[in-house]
PDB file with SEQRES, HELIX, SHEET and CRYST1 records, atoms N, CA, C and O in Angstrom:
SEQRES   1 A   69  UNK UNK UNK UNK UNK UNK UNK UNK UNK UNK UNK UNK UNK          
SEQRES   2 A   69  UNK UNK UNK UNK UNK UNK UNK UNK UNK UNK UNK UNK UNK          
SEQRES   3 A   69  UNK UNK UNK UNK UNK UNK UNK UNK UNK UNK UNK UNK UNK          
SEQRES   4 A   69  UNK UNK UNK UNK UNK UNK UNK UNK UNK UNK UNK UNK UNK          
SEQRES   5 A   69  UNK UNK UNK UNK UNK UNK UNK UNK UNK UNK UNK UNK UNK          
SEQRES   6 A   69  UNK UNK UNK UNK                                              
HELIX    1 AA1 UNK A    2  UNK A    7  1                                   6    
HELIX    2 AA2 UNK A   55  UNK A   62  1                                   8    
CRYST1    1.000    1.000    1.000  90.00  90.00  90.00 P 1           1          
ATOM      1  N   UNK A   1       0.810  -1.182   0.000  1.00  0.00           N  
ATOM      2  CA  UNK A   1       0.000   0.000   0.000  1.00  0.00           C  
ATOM      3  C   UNK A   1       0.866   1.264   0.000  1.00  0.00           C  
ATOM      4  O   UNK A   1       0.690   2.058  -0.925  1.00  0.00           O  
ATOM      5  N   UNK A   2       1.530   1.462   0.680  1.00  0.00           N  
ATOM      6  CA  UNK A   2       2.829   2.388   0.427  1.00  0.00           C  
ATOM      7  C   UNK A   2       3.640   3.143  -0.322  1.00  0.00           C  
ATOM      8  O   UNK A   2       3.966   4.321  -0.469  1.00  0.00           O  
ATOM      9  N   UNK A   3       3.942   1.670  -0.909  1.00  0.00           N  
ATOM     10  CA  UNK A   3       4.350   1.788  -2.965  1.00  0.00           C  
ATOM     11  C   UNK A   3       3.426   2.324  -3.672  1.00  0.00           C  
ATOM     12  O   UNK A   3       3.647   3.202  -4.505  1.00  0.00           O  
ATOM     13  N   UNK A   4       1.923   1.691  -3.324  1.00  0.00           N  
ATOM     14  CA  UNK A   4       1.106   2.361  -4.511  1.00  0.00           C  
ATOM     15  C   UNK A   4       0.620   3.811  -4.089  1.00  0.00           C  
ATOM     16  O   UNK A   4       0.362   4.654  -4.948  1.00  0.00           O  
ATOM     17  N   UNK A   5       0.518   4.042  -2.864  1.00  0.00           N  
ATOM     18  CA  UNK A   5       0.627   5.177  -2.899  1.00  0.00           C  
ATOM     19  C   UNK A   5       1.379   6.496  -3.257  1.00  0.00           C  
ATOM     20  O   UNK A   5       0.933   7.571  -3.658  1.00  0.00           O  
ATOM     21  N   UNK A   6       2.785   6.051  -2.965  1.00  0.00           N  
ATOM     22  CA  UNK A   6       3.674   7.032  -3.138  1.00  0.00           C  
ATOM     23  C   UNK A   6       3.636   7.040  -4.923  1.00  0.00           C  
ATOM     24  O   UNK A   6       3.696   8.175  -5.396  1.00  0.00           O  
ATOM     25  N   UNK A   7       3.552   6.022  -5.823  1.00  0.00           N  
ATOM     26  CA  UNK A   7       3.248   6.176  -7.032  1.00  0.00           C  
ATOM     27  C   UNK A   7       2.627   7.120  -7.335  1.00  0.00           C  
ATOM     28  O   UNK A   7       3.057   8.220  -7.682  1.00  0.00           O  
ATOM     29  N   UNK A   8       0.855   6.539  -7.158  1.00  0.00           N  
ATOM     30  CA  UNK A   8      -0.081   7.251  -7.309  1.00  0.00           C  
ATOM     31  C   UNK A   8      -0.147   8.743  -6.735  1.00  0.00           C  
ATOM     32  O   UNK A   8      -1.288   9.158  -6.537  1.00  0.00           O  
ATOM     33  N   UNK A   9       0.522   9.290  -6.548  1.00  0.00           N  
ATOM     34  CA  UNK A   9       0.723  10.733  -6.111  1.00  0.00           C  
ATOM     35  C   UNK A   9       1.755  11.571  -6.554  1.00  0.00           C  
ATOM     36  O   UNK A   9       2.002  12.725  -6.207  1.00  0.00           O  
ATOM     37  N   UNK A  10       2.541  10.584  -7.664  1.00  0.00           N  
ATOM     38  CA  UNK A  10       2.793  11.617  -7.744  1.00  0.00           C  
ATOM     39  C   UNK A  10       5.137  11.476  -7.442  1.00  0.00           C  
ATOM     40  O   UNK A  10       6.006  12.226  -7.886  1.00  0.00           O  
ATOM     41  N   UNK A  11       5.261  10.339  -6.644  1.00  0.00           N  
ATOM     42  CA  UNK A  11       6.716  10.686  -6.018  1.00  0.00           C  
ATOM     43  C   UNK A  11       7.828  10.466  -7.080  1.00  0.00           C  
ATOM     44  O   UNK A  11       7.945   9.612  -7.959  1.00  0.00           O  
ATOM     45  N   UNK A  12       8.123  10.864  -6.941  1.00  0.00           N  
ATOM     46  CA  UNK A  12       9.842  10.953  -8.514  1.00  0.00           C  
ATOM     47  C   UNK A  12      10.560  10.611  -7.883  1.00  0.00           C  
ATOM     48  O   UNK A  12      11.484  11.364  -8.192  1.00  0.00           O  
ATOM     49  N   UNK A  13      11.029   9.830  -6.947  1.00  0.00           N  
ATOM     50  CA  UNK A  13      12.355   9.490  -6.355  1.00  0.00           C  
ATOM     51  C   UNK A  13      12.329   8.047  -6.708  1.00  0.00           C  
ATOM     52  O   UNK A  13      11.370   7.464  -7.215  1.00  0.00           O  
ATOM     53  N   UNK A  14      13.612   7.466  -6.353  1.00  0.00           N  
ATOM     54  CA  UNK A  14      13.585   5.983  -6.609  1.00  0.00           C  
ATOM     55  C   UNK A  14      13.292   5.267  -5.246  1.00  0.00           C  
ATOM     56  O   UNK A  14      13.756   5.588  -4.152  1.00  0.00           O  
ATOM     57  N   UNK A  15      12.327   4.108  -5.554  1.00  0.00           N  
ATOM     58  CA  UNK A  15      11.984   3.395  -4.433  1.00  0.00           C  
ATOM     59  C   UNK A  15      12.042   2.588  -4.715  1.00  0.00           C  
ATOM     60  O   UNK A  15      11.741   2.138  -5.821  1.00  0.00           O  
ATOM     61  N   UNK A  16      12.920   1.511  -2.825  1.00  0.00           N  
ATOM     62  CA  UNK A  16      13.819   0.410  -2.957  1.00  0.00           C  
ATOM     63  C   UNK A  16      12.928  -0.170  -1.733  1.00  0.00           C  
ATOM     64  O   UNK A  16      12.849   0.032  -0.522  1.00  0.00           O  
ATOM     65  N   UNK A  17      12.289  -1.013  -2.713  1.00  0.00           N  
ATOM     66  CA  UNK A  17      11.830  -2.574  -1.741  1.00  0.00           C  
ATOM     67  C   UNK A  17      12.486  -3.072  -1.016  1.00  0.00           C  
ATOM     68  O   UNK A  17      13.589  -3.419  -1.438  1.00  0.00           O  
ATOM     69  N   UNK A  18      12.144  -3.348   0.399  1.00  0.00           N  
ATOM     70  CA  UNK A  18      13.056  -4.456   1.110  1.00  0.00           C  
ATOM     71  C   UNK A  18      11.797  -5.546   1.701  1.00  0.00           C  
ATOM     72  O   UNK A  18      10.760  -5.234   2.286  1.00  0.00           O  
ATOM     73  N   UNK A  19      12.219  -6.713   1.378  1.00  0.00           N  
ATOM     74  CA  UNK A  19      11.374  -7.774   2.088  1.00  0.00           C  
ATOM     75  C   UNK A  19      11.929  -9.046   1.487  1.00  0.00           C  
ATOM     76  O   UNK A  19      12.155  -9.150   0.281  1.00  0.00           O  
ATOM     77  N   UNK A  20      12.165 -10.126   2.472  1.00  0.00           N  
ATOM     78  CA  UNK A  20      12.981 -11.042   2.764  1.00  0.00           C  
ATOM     79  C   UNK A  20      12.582 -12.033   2.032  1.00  0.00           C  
ATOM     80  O   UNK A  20      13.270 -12.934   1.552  1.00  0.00           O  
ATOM     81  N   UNK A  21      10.834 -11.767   1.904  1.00  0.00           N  
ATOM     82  CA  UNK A  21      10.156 -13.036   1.383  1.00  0.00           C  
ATOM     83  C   UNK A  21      10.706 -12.905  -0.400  1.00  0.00           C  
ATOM     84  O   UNK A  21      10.970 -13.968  -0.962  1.00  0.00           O  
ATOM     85  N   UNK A  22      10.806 -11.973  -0.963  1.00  0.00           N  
ATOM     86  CA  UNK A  22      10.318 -11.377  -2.393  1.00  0.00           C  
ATOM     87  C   UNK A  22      11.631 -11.127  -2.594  1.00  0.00           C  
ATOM     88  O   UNK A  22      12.551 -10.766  -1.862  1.00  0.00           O  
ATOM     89  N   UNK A  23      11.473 -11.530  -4.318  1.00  0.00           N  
ATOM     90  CA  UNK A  23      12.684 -11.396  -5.244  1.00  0.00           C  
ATOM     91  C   UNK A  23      12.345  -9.690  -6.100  1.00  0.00           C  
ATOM     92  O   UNK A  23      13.139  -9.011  -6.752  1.00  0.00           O  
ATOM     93  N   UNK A  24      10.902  -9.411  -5.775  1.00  0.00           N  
ATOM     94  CA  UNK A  24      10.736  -8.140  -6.484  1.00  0.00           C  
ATOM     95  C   UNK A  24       9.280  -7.922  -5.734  1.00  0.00           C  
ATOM     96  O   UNK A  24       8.825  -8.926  -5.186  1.00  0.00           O  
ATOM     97  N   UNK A  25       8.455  -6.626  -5.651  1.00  0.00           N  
ATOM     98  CA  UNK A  25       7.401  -6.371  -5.452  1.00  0.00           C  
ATOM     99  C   UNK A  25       7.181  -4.824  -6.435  1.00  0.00           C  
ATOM    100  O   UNK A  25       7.831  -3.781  -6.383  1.00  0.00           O  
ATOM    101  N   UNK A  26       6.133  -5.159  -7.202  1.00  0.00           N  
ATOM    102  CA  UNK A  26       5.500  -3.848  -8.040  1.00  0.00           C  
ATOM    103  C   UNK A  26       6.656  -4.148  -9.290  1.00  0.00           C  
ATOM    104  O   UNK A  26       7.006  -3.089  -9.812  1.00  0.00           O  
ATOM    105  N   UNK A  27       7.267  -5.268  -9.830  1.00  0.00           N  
ATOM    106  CA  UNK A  27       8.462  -4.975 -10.689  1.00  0.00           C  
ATOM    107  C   UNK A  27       9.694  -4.273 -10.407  1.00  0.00           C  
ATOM    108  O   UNK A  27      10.516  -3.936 -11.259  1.00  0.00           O  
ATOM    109  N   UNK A  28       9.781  -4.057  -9.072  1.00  0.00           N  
ATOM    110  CA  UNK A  28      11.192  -3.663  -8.476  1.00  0.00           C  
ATOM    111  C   UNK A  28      11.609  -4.634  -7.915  1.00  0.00           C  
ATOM    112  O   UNK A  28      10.863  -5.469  -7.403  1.00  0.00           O  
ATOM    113  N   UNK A  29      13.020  -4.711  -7.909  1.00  0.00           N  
ATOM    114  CA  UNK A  29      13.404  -5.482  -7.143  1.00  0.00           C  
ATOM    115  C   UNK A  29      13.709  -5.239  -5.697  1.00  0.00           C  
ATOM    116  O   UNK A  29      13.967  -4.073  -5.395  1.00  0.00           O  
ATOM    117  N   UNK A  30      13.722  -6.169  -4.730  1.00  0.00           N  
ATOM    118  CA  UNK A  30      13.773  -6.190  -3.429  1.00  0.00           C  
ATOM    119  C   UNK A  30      15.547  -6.689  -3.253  1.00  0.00           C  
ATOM    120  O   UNK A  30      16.295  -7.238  -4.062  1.00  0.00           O  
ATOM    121  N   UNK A  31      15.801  -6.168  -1.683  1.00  0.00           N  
ATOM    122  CA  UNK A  31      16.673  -6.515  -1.135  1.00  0.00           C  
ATOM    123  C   UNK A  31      16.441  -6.866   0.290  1.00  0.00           C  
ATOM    124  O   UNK A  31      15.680  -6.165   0.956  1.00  0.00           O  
ATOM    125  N   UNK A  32      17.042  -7.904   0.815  1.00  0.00           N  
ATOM    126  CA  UNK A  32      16.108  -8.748   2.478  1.00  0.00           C  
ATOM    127  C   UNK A  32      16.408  -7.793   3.454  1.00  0.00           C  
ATOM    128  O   UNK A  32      15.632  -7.825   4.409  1.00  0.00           O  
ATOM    129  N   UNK A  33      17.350  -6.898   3.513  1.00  0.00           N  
ATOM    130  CA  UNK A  33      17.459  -6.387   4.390  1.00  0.00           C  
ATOM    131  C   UNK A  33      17.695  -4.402   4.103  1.00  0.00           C  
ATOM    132  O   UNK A  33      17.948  -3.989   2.971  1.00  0.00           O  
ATOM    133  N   UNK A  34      17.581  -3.626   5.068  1.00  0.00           N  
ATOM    134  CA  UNK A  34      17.400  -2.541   4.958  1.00  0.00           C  
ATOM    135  C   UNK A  34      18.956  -2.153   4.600  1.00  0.00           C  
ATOM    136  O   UNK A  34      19.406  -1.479   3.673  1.00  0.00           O  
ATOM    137  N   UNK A  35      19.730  -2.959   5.890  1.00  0.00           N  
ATOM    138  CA  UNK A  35      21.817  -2.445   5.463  1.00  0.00           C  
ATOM    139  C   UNK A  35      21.954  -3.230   4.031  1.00  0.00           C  
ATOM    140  O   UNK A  35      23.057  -2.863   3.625  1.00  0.00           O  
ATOM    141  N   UNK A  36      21.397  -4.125   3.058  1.00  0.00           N  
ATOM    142  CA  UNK A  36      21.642  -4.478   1.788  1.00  0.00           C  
ATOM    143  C   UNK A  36      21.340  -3.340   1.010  1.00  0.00           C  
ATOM    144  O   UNK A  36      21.798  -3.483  -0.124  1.00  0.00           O  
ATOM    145  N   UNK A  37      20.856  -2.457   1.139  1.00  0.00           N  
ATOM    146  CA  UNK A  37      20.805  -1.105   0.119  1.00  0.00           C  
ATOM    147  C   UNK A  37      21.867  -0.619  -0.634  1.00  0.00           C  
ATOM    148  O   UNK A  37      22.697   0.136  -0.127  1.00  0.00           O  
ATOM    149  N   UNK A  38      21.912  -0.895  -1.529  1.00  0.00           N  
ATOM    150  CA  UNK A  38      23.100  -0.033  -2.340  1.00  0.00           C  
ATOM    151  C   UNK A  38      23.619   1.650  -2.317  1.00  0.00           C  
ATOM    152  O   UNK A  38      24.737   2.135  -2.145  1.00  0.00           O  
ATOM    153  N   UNK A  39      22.565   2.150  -2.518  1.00  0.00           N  
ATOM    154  CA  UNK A  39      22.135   4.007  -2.752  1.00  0.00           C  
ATOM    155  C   UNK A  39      22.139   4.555  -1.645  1.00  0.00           C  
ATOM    156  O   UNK A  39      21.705   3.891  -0.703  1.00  0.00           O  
ATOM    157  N   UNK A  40      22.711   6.175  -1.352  1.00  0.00           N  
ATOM    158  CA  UNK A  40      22.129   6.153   0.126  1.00  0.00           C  
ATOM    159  C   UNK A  40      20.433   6.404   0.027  1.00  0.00           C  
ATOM    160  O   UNK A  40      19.837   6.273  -1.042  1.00  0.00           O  
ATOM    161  N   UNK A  41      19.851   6.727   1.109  1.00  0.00           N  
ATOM    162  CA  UNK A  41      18.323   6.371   1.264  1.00  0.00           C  
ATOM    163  C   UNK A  41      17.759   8.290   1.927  1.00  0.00           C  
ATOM    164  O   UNK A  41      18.141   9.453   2.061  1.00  0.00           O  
ATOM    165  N   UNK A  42      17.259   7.874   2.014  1.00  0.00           N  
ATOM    166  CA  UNK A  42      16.454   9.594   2.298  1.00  0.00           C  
ATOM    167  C   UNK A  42      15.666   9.318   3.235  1.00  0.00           C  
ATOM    168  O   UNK A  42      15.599  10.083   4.197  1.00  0.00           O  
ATOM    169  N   UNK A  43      14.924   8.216   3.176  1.00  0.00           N  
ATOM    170  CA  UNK A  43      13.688   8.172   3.914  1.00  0.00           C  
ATOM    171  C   UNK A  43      13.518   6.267   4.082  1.00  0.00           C  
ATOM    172  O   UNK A  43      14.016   5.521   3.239  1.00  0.00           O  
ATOM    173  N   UNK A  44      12.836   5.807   5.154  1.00  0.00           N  
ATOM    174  CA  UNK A  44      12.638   4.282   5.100  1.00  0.00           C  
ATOM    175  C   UNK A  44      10.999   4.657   5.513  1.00  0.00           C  
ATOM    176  O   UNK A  44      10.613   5.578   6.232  1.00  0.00           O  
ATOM    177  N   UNK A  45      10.298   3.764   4.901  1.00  0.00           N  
ATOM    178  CA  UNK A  45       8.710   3.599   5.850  1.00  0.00           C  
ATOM    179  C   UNK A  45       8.782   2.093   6.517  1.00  0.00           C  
ATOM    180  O   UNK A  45       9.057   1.206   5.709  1.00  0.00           O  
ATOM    181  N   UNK A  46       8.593   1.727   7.743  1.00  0.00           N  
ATOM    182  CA  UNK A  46       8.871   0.919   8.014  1.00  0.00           C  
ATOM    183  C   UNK A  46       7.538   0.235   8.564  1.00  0.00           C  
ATOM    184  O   UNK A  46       6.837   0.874   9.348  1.00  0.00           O  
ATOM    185  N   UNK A  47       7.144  -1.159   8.135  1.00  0.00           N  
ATOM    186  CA  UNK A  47       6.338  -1.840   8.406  1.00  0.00           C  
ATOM    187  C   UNK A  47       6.253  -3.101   8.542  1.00  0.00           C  
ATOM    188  O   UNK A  47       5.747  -3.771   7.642  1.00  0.00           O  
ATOM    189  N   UNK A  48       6.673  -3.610   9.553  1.00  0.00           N  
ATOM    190  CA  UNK A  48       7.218  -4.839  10.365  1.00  0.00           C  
ATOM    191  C   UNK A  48       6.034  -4.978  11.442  1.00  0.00           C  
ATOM    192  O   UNK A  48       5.142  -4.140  11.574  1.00  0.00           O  
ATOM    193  N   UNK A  49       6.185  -6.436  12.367  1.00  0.00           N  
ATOM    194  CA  UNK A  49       6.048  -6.889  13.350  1.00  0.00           C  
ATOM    195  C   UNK A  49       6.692  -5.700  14.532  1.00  0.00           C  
ATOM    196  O   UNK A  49       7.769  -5.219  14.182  1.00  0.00           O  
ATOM    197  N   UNK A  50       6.254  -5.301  15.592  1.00  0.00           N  
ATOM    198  CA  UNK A  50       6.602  -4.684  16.330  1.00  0.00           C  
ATOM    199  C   UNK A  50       8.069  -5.117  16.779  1.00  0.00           C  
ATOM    200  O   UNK A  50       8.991  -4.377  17.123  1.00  0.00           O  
ATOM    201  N   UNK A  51       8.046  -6.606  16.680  1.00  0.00           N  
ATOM    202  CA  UNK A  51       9.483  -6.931  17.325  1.00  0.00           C  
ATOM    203  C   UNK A  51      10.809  -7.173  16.415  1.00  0.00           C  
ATOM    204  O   UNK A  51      11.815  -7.827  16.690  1.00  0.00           O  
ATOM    205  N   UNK A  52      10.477  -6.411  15.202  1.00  0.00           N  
ATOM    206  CA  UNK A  52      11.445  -6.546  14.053  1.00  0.00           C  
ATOM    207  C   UNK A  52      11.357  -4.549  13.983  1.00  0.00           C  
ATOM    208  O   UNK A  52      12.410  -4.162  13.476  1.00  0.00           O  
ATOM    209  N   UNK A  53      10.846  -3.885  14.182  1.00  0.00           N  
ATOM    210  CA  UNK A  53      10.894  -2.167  14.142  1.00  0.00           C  
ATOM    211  C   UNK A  53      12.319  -2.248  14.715  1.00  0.00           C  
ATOM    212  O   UNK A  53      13.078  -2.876  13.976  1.00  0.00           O  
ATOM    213  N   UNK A  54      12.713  -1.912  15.512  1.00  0.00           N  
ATOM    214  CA  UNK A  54      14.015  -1.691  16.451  1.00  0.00           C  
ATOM    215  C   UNK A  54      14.740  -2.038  15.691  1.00  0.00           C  
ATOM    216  O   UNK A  54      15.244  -1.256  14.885  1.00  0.00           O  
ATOM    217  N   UNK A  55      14.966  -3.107  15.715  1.00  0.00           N  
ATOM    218  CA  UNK A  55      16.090  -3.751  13.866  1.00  0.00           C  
ATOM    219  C   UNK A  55      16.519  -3.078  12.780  1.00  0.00           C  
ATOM    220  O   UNK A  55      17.614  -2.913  12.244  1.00  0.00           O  
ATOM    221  N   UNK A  56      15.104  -2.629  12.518  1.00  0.00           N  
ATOM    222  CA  UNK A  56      15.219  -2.044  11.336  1.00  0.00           C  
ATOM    223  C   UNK A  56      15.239  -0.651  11.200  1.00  0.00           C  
ATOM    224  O   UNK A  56      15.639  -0.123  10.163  1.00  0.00           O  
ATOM    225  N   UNK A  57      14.778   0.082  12.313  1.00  0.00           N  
ATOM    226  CA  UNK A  57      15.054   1.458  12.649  1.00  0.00           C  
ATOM    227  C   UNK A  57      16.839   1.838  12.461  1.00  0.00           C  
ATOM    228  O   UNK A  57      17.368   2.752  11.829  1.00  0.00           O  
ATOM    229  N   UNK A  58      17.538   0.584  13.395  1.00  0.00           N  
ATOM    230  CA  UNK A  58      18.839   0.856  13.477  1.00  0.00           C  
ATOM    231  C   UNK A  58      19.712   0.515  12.222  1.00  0.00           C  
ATOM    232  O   UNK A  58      20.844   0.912  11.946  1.00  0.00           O  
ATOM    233  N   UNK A  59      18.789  -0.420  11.462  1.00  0.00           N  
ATOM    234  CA  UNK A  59      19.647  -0.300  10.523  1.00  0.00           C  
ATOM    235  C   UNK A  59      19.640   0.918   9.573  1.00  0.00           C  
ATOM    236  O   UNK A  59      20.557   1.717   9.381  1.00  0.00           O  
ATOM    237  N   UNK A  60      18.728   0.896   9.163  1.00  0.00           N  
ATOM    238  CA  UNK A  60      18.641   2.793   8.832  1.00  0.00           C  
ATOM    239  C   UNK A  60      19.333   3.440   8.980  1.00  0.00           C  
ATOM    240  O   UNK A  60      20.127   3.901   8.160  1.00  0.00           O  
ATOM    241  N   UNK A  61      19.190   3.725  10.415  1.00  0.00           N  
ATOM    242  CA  UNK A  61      19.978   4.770  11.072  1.00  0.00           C  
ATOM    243  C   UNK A  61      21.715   4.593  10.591  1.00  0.00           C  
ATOM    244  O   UNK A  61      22.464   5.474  10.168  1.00  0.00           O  
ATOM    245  N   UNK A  62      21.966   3.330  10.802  1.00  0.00           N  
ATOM    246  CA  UNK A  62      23.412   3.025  10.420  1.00  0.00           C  
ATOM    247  C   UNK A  62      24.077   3.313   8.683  1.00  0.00           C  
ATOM    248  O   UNK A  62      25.226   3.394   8.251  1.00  0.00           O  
ATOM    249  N   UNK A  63      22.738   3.405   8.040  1.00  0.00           N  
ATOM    250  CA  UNK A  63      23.093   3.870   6.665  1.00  0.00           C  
ATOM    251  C   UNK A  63      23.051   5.047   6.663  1.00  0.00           C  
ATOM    252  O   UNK A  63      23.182   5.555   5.549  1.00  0.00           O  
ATOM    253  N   UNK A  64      22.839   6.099   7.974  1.00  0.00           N  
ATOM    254  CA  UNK A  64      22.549   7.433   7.903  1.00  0.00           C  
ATOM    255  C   UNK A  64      21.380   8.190   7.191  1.00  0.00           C  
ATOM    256  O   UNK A  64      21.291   9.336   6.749  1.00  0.00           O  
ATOM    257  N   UNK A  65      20.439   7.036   7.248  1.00  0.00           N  
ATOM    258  CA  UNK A  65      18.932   8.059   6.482  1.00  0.00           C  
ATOM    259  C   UNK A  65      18.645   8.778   7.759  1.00  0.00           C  
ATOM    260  O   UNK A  65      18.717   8.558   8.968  1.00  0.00           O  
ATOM    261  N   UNK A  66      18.222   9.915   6.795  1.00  0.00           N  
ATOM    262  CA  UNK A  66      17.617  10.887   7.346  1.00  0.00           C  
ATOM    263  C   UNK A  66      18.722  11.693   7.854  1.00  0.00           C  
ATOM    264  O   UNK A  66      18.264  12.359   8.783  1.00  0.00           O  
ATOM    265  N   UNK A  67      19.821  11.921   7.705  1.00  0.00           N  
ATOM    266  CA  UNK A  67      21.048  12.951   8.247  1.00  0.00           C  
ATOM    267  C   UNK A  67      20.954  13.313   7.251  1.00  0.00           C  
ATOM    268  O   UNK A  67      20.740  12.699   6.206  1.00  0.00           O  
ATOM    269  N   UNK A  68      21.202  15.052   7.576  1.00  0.00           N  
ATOM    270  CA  UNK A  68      21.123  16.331   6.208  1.00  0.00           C  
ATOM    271  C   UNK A  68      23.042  16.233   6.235  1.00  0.00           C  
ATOM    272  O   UNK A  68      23.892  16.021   7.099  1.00  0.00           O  
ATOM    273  N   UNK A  69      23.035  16.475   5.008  1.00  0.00           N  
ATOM    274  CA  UNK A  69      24.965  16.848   5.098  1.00  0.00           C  
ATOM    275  C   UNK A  69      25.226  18.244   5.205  1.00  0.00           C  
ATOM    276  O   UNK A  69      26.385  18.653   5.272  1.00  0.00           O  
TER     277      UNK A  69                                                      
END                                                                             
């Protein structure tokens, strides 16, 4: 829902699937984990199990999304 939203409105940036199950979702391809990202990132939406958030918050964080230079 996410994806199609940010589509459907409109977003021009590139958006990078992550999910463990999937080799691609929407014709993008996926990567299992958030630190597998190639690009740096701007932004993550994160939608997990409550006990996988923390995880994935930090990994984020460790790629430095969301720090202005």
């Amino acid at each position: 829902m996410i994806h199609r939203n940010l589509v459907e409105h409109g977003f021009g940036g590139t958006i990078h699937p992550v999910n463990p199950r999937y080799e691609s979702i929407a014709g993008l391809r996926c990567v299992p984990r958030v630190r597998d990202l190639e690009q740096p990132v701007d932004l993550v939406a994160v939608a997990v199990n409550a006990d996988l958030a923390v995880d994935v918050v930090r990994e984020a964080a460790a790629l430095g999304v969301g720090r202005r230079s």
